[in-house]
ROZAMAR-85334 format. One line per field, with one value per residue: residue number from 1; x, y, z of N, C-alpha, C in turn; chain; residue in three letters. Coordinates in Angstrom, 1 decimal. Example, Ala and Ser with C-alpha at 12.3 -4.5 7.8 and 13.67 -1.06 7.14 Angstrom:
BEGIN
i	(1	2);
n_c1	(13.2	12.8);
n_c2	(-5.7	-2.2);
n_c3	(7.8	7.1);
ca_c1	(12.3	13.7);
ca_c2	(-4.5	-1.1);
ca_c3	(7.8	7.1);
c_c1	(13.2	12.9);
c_c2	(-3.3	0.0);
c_c3	(7.8	7.9);
ch	(A	A);
aa	(ALA	SER);
This chain:
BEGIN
i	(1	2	3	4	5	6	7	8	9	10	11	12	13	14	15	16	17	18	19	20	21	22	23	24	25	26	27	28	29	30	31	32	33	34	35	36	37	38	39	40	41	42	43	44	45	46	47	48	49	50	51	52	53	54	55	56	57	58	59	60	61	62	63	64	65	66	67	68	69	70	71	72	73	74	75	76	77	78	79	80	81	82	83	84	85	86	87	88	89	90	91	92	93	94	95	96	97	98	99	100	101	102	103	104	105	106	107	108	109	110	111	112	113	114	115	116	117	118	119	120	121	122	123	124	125	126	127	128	129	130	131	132	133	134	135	136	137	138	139	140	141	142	143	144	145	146	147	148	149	150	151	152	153	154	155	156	157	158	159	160	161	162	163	164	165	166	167	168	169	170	171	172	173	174	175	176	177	178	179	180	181	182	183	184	185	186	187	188	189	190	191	192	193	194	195	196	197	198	199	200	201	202	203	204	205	206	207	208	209	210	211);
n_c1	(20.9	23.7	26.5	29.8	33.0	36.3	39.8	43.2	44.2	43.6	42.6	40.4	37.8	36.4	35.6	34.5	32.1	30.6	29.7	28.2	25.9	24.7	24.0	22.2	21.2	21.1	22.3	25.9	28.2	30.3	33.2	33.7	31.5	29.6	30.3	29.9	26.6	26.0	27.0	25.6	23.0	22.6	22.2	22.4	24.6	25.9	26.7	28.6	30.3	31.5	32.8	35.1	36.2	36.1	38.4	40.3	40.8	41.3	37.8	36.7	36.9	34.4	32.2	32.3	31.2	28.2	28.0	27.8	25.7	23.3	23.3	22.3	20.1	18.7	16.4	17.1	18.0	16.7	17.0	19.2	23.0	26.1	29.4	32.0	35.0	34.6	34.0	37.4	38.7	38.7	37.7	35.7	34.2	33.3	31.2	30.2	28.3	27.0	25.2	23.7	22.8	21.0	19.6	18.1	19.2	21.8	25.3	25.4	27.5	31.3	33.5	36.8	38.9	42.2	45.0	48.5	50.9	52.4	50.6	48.6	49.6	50.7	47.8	46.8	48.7	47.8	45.3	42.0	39.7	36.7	35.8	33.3	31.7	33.0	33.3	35.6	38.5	40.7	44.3	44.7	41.6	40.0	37.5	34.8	35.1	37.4	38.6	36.2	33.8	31.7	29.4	28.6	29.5	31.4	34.7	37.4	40.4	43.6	44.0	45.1	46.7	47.9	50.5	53.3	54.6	52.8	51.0	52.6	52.5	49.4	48.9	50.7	49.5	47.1	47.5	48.6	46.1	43.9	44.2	43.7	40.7	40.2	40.7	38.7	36.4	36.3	36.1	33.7	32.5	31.9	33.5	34.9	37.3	38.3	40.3	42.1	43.0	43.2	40.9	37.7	35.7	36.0	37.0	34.9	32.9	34.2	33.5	30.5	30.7	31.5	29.4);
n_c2	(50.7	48.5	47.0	46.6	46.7	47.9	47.4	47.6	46.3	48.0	50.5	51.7	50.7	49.1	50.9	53.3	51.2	51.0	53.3	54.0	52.5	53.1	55.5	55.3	53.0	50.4	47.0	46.2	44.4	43.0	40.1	38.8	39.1	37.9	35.1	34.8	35.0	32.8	31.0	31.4	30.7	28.2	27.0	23.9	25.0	26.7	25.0	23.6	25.8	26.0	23.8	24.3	26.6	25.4	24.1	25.6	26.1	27.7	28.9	27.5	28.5	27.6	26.9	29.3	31.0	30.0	30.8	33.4	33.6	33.0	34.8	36.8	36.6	37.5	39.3	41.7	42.8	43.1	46.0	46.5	46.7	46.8	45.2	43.5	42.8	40.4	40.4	38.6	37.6	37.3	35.3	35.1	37.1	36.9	35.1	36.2	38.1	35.6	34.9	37.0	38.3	35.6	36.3	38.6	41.0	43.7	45.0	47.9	49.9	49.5	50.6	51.6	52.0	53.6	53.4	54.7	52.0	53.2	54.4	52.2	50.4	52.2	52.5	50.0	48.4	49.7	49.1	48.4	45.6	45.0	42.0	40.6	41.8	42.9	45.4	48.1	50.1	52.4	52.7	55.8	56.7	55.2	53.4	55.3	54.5	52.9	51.2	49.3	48.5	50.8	49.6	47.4	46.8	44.9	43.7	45.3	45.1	43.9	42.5	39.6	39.0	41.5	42.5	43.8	41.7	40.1	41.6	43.0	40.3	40.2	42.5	42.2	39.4	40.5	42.6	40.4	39.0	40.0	43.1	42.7	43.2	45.2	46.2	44.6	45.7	48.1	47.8	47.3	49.9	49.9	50.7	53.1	55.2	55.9	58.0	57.4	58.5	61.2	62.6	60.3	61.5	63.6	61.2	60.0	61.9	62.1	59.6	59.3	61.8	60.6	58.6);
n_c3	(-37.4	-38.8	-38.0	-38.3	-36.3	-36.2	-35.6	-34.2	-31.5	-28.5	-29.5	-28.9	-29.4	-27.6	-25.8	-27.6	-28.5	-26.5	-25.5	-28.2	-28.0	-26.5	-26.9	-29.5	-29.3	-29.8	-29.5	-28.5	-29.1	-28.1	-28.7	-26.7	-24.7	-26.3	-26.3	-23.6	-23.3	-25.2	-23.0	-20.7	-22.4	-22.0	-24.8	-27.0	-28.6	-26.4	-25.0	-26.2	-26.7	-24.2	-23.6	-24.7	-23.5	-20.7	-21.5	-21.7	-24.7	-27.6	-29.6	-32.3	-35.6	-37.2	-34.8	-33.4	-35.6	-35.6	-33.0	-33.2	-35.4	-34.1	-32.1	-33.6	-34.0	-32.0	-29.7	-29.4	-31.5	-33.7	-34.5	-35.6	-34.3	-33.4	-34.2	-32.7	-32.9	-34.5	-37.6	-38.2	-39.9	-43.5	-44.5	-42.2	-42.4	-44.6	-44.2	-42.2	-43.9	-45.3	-43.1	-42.4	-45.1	-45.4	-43.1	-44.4	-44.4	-44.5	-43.7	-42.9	-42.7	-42.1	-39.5	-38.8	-36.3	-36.4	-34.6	-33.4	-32.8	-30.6	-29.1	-28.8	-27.4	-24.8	-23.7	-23.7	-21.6	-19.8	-18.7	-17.3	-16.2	-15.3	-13.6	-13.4	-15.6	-17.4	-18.3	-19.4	-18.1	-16.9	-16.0	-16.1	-16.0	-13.9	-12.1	-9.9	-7.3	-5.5	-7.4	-8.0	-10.6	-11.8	-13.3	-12.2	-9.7	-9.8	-9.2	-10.1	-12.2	-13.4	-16.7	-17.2	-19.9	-20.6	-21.3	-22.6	-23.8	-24.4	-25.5	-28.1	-29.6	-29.9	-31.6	-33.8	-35.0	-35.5	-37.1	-39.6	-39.7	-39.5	-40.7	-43.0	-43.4	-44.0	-46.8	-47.6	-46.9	-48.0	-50.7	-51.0	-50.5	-47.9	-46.2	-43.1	-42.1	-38.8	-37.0	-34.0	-32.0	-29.4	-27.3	-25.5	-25.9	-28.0	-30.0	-30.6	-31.4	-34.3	-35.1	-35.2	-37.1	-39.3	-40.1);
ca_c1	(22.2	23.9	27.8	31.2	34.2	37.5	40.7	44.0	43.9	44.0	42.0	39.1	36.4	35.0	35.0	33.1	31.0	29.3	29.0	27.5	25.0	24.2	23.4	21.5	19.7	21.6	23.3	27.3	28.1	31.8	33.6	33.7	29.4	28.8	30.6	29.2	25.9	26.1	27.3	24.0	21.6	22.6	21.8	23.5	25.6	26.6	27.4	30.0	31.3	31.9	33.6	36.7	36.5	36.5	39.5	41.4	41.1	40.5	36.5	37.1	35.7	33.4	31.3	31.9	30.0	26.7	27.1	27.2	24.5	22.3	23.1	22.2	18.5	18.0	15.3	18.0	19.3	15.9	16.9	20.6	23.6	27.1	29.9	33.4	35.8	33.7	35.1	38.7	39.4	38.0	36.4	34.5	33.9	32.1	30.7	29.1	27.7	25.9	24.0	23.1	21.5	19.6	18.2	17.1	19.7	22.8	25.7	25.8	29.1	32.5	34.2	37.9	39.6	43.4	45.7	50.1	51.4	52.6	49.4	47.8	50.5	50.3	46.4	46.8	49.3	46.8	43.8	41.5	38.8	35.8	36.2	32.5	31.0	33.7	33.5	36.8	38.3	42.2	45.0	44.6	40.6	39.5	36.6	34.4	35.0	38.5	38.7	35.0	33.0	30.8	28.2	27.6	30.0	32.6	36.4	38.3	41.8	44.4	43.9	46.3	47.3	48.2	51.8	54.3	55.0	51.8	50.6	53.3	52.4	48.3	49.1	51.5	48.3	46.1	48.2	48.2	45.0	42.4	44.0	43.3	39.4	40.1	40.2	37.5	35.0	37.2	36.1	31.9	31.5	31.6	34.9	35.1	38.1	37.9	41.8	41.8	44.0	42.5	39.6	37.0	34.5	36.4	36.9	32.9	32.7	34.5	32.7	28.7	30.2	31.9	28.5);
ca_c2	(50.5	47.2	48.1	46.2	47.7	46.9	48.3	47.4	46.1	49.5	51.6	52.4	49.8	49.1	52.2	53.9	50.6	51.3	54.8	53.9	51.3	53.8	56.7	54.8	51.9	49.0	46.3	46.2	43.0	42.2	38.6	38.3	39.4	37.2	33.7	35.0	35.0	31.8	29.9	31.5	30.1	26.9	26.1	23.2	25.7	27.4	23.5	23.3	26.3	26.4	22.1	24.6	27.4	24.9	22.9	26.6	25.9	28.5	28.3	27.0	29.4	27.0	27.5	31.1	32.1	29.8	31.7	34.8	33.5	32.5	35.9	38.0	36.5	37.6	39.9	43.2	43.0	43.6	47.2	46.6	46.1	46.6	44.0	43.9	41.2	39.8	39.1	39.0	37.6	37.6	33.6	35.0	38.4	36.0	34.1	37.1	38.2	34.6	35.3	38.7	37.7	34.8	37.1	39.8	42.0	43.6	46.2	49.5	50.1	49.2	51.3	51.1	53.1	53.7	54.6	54.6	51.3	53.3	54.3	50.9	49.7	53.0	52.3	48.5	48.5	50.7	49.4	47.4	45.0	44.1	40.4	40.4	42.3	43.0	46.9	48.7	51.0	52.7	53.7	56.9	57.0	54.5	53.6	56.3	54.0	52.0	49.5	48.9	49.0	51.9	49.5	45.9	46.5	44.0	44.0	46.0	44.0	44.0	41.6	38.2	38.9	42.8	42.0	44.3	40.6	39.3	43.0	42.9	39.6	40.5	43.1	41.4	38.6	41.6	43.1	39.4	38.3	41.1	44.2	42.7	43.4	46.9	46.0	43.9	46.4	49.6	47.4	47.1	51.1	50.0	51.3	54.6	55.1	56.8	58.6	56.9	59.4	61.4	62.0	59.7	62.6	63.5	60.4	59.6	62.7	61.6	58.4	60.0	62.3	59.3	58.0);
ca_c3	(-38.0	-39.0	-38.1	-37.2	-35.7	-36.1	-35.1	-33.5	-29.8	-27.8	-30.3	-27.9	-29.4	-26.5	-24.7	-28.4	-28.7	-25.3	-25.9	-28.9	-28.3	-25.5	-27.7	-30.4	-28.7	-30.4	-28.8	-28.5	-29.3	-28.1	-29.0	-24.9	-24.9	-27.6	-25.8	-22.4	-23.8	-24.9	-21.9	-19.8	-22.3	-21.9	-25.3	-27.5	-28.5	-25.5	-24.1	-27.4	-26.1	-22.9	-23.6	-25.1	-22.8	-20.0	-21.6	-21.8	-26.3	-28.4	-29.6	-33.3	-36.1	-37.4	-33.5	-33.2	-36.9	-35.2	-32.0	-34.4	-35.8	-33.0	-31.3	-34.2	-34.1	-30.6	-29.9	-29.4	-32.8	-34.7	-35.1	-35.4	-33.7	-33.2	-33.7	-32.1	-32.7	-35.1	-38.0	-37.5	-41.1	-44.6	-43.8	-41.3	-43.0	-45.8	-43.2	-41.9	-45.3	-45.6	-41.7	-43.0	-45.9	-45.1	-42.6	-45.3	-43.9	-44.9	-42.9	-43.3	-42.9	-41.2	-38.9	-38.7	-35.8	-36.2	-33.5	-33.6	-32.1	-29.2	-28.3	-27.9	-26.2	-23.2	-23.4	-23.3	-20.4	-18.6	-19.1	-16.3	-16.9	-14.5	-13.8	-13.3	-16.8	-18.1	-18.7	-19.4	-17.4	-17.6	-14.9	-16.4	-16.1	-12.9	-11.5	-9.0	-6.3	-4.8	-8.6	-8.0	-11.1	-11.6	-13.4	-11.6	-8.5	-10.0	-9.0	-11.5	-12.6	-14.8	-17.6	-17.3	-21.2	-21.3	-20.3	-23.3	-24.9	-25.4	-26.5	-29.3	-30.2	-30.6	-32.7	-34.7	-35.5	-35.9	-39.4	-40.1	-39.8	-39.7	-41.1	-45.0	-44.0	-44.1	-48.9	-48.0	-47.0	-48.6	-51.9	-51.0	-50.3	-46.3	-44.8	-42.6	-41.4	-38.2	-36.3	-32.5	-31.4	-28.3	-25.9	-26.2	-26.9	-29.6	-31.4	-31.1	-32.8	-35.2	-35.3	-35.8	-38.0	-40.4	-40.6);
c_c1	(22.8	25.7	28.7	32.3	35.4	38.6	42.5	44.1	44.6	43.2	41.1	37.7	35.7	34.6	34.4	32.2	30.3	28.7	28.1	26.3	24.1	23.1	22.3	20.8	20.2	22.4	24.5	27.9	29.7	32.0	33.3	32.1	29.4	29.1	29.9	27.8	25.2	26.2	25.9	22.6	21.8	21.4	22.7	24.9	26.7	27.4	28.7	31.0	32.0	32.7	35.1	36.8	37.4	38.1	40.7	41.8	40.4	38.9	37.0	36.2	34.2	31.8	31.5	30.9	28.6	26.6	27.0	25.9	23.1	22.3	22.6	20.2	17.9	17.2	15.9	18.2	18.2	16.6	18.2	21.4	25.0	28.2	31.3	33.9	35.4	33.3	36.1	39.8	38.3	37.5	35.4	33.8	32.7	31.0	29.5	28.6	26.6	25.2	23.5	22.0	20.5	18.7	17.6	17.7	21.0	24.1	25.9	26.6	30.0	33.8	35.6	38.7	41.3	44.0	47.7	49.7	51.6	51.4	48.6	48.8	50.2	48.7	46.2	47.5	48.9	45.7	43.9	40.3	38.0	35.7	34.3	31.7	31.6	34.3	35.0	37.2	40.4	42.8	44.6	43.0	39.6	38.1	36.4	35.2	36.3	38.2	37.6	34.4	31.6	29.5	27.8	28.5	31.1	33.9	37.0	39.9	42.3	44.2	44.9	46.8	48.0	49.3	52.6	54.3	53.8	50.7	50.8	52.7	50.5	48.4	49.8	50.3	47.1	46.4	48.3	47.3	43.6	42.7	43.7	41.9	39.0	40.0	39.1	36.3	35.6	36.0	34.3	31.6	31.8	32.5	34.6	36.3	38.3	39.4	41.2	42.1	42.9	41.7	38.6	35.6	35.0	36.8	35.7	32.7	32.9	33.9	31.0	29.3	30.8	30.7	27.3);
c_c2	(49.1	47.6	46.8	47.2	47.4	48.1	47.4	47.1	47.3	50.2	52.0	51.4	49.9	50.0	53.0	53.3	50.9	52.9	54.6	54.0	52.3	55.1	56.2	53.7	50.7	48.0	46.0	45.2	42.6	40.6	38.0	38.0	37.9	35.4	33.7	34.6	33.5	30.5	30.1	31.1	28.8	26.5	24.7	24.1	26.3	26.2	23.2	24.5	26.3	24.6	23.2	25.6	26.7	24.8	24.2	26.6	26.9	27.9	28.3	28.5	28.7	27.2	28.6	31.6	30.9	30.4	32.8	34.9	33.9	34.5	36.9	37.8	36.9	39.3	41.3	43.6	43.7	45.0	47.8	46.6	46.5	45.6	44.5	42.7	40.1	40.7	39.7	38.4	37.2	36.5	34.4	36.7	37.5	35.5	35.2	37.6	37.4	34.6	36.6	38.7	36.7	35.4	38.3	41.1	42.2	45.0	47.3	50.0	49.3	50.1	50.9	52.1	52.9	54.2	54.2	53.2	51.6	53.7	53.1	50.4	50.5	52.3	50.2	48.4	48.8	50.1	48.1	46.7	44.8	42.7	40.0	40.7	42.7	44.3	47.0	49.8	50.8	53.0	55.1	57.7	56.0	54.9	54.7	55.7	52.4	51.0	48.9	49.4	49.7	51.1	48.5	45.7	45.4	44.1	44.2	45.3	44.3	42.7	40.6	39.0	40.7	42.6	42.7	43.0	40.3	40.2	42.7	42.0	39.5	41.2	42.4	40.6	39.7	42.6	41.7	39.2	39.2	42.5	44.3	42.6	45.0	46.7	45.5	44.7	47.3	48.8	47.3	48.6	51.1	50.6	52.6	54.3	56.4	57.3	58.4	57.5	60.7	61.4	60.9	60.2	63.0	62.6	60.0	60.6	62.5	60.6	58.9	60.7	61.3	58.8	59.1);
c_c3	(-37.7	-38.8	-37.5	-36.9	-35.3	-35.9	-34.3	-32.0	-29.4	-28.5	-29.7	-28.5	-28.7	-25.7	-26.0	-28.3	-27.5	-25.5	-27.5	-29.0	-27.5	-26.1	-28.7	-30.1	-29.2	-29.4	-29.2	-28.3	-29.0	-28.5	-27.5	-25.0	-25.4	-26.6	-24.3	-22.4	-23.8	-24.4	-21.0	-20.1	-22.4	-23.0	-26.1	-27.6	-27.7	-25.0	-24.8	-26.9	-24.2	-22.7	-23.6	-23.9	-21.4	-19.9	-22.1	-23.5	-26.4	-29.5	-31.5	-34.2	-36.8	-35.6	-33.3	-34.6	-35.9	-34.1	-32.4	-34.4	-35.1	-32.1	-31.9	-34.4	-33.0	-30.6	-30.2	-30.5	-33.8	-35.6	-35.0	-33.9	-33.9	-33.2	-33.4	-31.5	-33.2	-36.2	-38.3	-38.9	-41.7	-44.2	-43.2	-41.2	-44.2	-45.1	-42.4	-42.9	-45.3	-44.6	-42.5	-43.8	-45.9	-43.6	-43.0	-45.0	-44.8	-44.1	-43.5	-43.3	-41.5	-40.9	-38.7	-37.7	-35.6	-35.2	-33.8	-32.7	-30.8	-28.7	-28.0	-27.1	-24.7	-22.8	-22.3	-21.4	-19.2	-18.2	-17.6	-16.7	-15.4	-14.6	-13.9	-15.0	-17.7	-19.1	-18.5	-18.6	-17.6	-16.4	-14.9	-16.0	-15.1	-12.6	-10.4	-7.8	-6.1	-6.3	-8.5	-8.9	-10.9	-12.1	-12.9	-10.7	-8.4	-9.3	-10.3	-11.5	-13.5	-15.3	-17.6	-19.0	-21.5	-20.1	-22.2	-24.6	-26.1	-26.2	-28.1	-30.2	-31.0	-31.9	-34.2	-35.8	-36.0	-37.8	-40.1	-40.7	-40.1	-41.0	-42.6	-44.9	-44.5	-46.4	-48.6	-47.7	-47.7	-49.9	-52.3	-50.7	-48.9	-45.5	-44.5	-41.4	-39.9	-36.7	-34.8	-31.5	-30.3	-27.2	-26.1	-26.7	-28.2	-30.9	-31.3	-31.2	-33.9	-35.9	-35.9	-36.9	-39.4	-40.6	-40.7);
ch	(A	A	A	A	A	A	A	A	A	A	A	A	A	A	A	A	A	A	A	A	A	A	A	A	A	A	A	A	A	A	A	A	A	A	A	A	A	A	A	A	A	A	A	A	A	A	A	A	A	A	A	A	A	A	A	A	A	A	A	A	A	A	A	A	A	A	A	A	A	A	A	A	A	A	A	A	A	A	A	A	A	A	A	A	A	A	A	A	A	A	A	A	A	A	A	A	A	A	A	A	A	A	A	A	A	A	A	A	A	A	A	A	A	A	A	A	A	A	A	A	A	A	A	A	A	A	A	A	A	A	A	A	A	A	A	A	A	A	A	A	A	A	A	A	A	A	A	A	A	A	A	A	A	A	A	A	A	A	A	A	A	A	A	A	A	A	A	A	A	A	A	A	A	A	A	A	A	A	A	A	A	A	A	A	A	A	A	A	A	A	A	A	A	A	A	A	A	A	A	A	A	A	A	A	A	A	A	A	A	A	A);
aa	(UNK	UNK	UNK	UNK	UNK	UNK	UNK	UNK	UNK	UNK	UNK	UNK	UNK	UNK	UNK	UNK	UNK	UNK	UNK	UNK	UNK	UNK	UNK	UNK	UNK	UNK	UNK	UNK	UNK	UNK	UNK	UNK	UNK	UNK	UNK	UNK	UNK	UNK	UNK	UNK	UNK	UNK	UNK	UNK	UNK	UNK	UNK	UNK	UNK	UNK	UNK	UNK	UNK	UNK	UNK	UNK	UNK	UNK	UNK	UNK	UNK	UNK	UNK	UNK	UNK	UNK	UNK	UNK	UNK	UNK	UNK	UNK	UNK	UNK	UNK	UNK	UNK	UNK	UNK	UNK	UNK	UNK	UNK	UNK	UNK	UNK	UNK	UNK	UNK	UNK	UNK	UNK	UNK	UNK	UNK	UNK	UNK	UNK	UNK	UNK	UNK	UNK	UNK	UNK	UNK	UNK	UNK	UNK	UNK	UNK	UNK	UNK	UNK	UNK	UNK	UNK	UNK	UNK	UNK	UNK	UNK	UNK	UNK	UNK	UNK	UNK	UNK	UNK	UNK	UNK	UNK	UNK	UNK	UNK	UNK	UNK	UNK	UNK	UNK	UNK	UNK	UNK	UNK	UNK	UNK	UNK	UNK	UNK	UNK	UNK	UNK	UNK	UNK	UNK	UNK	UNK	UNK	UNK	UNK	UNK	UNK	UNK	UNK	UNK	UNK	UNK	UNK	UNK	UNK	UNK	UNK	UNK	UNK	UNK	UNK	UNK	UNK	UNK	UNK	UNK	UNK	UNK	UNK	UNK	UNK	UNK	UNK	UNK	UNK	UNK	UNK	UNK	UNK	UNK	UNK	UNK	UNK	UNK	UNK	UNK	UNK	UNK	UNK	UNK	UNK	UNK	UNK	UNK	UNK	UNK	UNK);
């Protein structure tokens, strides 16, 4: 399966996409993954990115569709893939189209999980991040062990940007800028819209049975 997954910051993305990728064998391709990725193979690319990263700039979209690119030819992806946070407006929704097809490929659908505003916000507020791999993890739902990731022994943290303001202000950019891909696949057959709202067994229920 060929799949993106889009949603509102807080919607549970990354805590379905792992359970996903997990269940079906595909790789879970976050925007973080994807720049991570590219800084370790130290190829040209990774060296373009990691000039802005350094210099604290956002990575332009013209260098995020070739590390798209470049990550979607890697050996994992043969037999599909997962994306998340990627693409974040119609450009780079097109932009993903023209990788696709010139590699003989095309997605199977696009997932959309909705949740209320107040719920990404509790979630966001909550949430913890391994500084090391970057797995997710919640007040509400902590690591086994003292804020020590359960998968690569990281230090679990709260995120510099999940601060109420700069919440609002995601979101805000998010009905801006992304939520007009929801016509753009609705209009190819691809959209499934999938309610964000409780456990996270029960909304990847939801999710297998939308597809």
């Amino acid at each position: 399966m060929r799949l993106v997954i889009m949603g509102p910051q807080g919607a549970g993305k990354g805590t379905q996409g792992e359970r996903f990728a997990e269940k079906y064998g595909i790789p879970f391709i976050a925007t973080g993954e994807i720049f991570r990725w590219a800084l370790k193979g130290e190829t040209a690319l990774g060296t373009k990115v990691r000039e802005y990263v350094e210099a604290g700039k956002l990575v332009p979209d013209e260098l995020t569709i070739e590390v798209v690119r470049e990550r979607l030819q890697a050996d994992d992806c043969k037999d599909g893939f997962l994306l998340d946070g990627f693409p974040r407006s119609i450009r780079q929704a097109e932009a993903l189209d023209l990788i696709l097809a010139d590699l003989g490929w095309s997605l199977d659908a696009a997932l959309l999980l909705e949740v209320p505003e107040d719920v990404s916000l509790h979630r966001l507020l909550g949430r913890r991040v391994c500084s090391e791999c970057g797995r997710n993890y919640h007040v509400d739902s902590p690591p086994e062990e003292d804020w020590t990731c359960d998968r690569c022994g990281g230090r679990v943290i709260p995120r510099s940007d999940d601060h109420e303001e700069t919440i609002r202000e995601r979101l805000r950019l998010y009905h801006e800028q992304t939520e007009p891909l929801k016509s753009y696949y609705e209009a190819r057959g691809l959209l499934r819209i999938v309610p964000g709202n409780g456990s996270p067994d029960e909304v990847f229920g939801r999710i297998a049975a939308a597809l």
